[in-house]
C-alpha positions in Angstrom: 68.6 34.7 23.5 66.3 35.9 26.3 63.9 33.5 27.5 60.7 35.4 29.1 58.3 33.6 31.8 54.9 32.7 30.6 51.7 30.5 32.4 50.6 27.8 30.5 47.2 28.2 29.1 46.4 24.6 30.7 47.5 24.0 34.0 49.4 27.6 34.8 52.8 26.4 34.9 55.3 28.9 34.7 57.4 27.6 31.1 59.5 30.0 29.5 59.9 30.7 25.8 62.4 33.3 23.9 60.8 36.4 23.2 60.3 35.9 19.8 58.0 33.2 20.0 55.7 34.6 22.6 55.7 38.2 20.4 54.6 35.5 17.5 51.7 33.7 20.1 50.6 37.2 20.8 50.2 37.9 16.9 48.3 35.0 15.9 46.3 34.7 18.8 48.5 31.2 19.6 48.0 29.3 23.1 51.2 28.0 25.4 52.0 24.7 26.5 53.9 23.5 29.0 53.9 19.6 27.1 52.0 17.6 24.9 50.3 16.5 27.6 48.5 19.9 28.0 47.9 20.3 24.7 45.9 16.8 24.1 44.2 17.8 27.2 43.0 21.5 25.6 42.0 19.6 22.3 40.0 17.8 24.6 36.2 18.5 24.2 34.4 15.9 26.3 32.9 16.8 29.4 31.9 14.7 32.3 28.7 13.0 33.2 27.0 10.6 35.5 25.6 7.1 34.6 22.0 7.2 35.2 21.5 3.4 36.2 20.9 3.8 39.9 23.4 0.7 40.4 26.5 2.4 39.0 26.7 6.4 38.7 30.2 6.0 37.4 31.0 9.2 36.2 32.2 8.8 32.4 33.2 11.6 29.5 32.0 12.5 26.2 31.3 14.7 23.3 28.5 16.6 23.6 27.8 16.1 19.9 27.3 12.0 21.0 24.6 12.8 23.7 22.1 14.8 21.8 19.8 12.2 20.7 20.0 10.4 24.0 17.6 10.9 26.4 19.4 9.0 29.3 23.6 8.5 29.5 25.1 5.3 30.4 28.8 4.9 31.0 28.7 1.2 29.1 26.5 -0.6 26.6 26.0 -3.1 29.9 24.9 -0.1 31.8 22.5 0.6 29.1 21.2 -3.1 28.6 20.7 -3.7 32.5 18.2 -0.5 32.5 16.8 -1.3 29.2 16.2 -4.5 29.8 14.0 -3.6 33.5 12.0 -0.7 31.7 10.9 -3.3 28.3 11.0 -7.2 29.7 11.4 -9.2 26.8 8.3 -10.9 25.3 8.3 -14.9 25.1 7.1 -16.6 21.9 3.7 -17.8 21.8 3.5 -21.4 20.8 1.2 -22.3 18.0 -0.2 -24.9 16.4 0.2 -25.6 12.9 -3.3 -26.0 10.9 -2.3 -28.7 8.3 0.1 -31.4 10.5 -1.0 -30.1 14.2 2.6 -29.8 14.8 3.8 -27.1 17.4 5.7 -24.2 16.5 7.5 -20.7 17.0 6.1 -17.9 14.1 3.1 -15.4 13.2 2.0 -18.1 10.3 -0.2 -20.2 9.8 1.8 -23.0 8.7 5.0 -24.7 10.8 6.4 -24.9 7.2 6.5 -24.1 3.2 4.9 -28.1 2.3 2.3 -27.5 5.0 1.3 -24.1 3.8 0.8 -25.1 0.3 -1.3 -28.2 1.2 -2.8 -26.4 3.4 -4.1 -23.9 1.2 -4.9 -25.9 -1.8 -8.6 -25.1 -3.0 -9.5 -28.6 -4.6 -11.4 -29.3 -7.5 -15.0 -29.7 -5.4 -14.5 -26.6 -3.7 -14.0 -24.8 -6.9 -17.2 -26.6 -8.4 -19.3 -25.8 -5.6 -18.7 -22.2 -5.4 -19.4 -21.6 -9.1 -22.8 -23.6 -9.1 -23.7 -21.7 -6.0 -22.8 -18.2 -8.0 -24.9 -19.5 -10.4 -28.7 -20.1 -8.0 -27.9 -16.5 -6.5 -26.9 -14.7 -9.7 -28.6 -17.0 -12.7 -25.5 -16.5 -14.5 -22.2 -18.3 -14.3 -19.2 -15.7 -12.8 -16.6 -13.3 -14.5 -13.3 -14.2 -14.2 -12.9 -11.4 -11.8 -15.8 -11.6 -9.6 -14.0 -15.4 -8.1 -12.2 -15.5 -5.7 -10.0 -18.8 -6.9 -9.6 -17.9 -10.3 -5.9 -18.9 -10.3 -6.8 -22.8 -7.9 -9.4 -23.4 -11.1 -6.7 -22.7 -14.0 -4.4 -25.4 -11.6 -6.9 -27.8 -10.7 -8.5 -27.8 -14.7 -6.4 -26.8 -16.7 -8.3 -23.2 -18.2 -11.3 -21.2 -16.1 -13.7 -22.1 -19.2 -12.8 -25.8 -18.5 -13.7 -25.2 -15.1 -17.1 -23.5 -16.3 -17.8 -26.5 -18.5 -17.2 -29.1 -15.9 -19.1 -27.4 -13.4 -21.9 -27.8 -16.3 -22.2 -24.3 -18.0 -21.3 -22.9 -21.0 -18.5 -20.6 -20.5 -18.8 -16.9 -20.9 -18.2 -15.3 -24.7 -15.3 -12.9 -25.4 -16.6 -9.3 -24.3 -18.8 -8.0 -26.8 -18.3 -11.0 -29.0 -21.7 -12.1 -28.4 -25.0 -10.0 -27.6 -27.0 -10.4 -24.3 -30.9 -10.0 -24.1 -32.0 -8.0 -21.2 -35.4 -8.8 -18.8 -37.1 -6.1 -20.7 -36.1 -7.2 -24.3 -33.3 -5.2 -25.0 -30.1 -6.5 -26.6 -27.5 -5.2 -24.9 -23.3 -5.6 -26.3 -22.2 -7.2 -23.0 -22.9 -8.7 -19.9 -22.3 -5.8 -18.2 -24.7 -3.7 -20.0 -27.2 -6.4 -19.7 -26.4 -6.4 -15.5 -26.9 -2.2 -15.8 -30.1 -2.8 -18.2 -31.6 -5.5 -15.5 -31.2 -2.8 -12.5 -32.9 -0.4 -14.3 -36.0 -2.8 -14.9 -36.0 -4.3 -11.2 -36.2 -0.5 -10.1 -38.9 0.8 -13.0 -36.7 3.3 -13.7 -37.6 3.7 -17.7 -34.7 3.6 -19.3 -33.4 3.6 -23.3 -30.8 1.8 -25.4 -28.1 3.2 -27.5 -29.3 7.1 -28.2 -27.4 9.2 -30.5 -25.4 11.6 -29.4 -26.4 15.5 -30.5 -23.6 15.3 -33.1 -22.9 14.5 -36.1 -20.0 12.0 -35.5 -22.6 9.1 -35.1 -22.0 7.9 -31.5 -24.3 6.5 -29.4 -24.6 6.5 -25.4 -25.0 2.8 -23.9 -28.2 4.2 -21.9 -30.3 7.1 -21.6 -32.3 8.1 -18.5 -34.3 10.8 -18.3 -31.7 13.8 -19.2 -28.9 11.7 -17.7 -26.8 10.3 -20.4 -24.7 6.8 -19.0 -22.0 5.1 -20.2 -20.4 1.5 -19.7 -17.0 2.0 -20.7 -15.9 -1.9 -20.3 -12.6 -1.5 -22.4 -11.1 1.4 -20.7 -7.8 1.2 -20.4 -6.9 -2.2 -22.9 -7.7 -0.7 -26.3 -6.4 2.3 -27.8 -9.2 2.7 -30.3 -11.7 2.5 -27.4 -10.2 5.0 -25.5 -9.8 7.2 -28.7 -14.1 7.2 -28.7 -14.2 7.3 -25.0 -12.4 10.9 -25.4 -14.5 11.6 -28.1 -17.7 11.2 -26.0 -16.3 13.1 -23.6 -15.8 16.1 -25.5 -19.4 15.6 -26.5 -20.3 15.7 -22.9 -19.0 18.4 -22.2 -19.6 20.7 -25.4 -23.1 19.6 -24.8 -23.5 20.2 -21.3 -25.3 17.3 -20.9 -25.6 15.6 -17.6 -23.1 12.3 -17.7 -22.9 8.8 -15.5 -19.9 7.0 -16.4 -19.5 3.4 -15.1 -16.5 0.9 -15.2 -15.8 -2.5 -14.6 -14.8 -1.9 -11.3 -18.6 -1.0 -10.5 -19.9 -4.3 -11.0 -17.1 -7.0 -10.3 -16.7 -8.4 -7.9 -19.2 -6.4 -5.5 -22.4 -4.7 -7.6 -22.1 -0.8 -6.5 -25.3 0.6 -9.2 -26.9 1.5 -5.9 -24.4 4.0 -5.3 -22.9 4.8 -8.9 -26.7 5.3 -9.6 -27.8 7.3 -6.8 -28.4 10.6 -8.8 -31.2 9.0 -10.5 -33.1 9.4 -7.5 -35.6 12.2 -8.8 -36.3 10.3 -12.5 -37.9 7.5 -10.7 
């Protein structure tokens, strides 16, 4: 069989190979080897680069699919670290206190531990009873459930909120709408929400009415009417499904109406009174 010279497509070494295999290279486009050792070497994609710490510029390989997210190439992890650790020096702990047992510490708490935080944060029953009474001189009325801030401390510390109310010496606050509320001006409002919205009307002499019919023959009635401004308190929205049924059904009336519409929610009053805002429209009925 005749054996025909032929350069390795590596390193150029003359190899031969019968003819037959180097008409079948030709045909498929094939590469020759001299050894495996030139063939692991063409498979071989990695190219050469230089370690950029200053201390080392070791020249190291690899693929170029491993460096494109990099913006600097280190030969080691060590290479990397001893640059790294120049550029970004590592911060040192601040020691704190802690605020219940003065005991130093190591963390972003407050508290060197889980027992100090919780005695540390326990609202006790004075606390609790001071803050309602003091509600009470600025407001003339005990607070909503929402409008405290330690709700959950007075269920813990008395057993119920309307415990708390009574031992701070107040009657507690009815269910919603289970009990009527007389305004400043002599109107009986549902709530004590309406009755906060009636009040702001009378401190600002804006002259305002109670529970007008709506144009319609489905006998509803708007909570207040101003002017041609039509406003509504809509304290359930959201927990009854028969209140939001006549909540859409107002709407509609609104809007087949044309008629100009406040709304206000819960959210309006408790805990921070925003009238002044929601309100702000009334400006020329004044």
């Amino acid at each position: 069989m005749k054996l025909l010279p032929i350069k390795c497509n590596q390193c150029k070494k003359i190899v031969y190979r019968n003819q037959g295999r180097v008409n079948e290279g030709k045909k498929f486009g094939w590469n020759i080897y001299c050894s495996l050792k030139c063939i692991s070497k063409a498979k071989n994609k990695q190219q050469l680069f230089t370690c950029e710490n200053p201390q080392c510029s070791k020249p190291f390989k690899r693929l170029l699919s491993a460096t494109h997210k990099s913006r600097k190439l280190y030969c080691s992890q060590s290479c990397a670290a001893s640059v790294n650790n120049k550029m970004y020096p590592k911060r040192y702990a601040v020691r704190k206190k802690c605020e219940y047992c003065n005991k130093e510490f190591i963390s972003r708490e407050k508290y060197c531990s889980r027992p100090c935080a919780n005695k540390g944060q326990t609202i006790s029953k004075e606390v609790i009873l001071e803050e309602i009474k003091k509600f009470y001189l600025i407001n003339q009325r005990i607070p909503l459930k929402r409008e405290f801030s330690h709700t959950k401390s007075a269920r813990v510390r008395f057993g119920s909120w309307n415990k708390a109310i009574k031992v701070a010496g107040f009657k507690p606050n009815p269910v919603m709408f289970a009990r009527k509320h007389t305004a400043v001006d002599g109107h009986i409002c549902d709530s004590l929400a309406e009755k906060i919205i009636d009040d702001w009307f009378y401190k600002r002499n804006i002259p305002h009415k109670r529970s007008i019919p709506y144009p319609s023959s489905l006998g509803l009635h708007v909570d207040f009417r101003v002017g041609d401004y039509w406003i509504e308190f809509f304290g359930l929205h959201g927990q009854h499904k028969r209140y939001d049924e006549l909540r859409k059904e107002k709407l509609k009336l609104i809007k087949e109406y044309d008629l100009k519409f406040i709304e206000i929610y819960p959210k309006d009053l408790f805990p921070t009174n925003k009238l002044d805002q929601v309100l702000n429209t009334l400006g020329p009925v004044r």
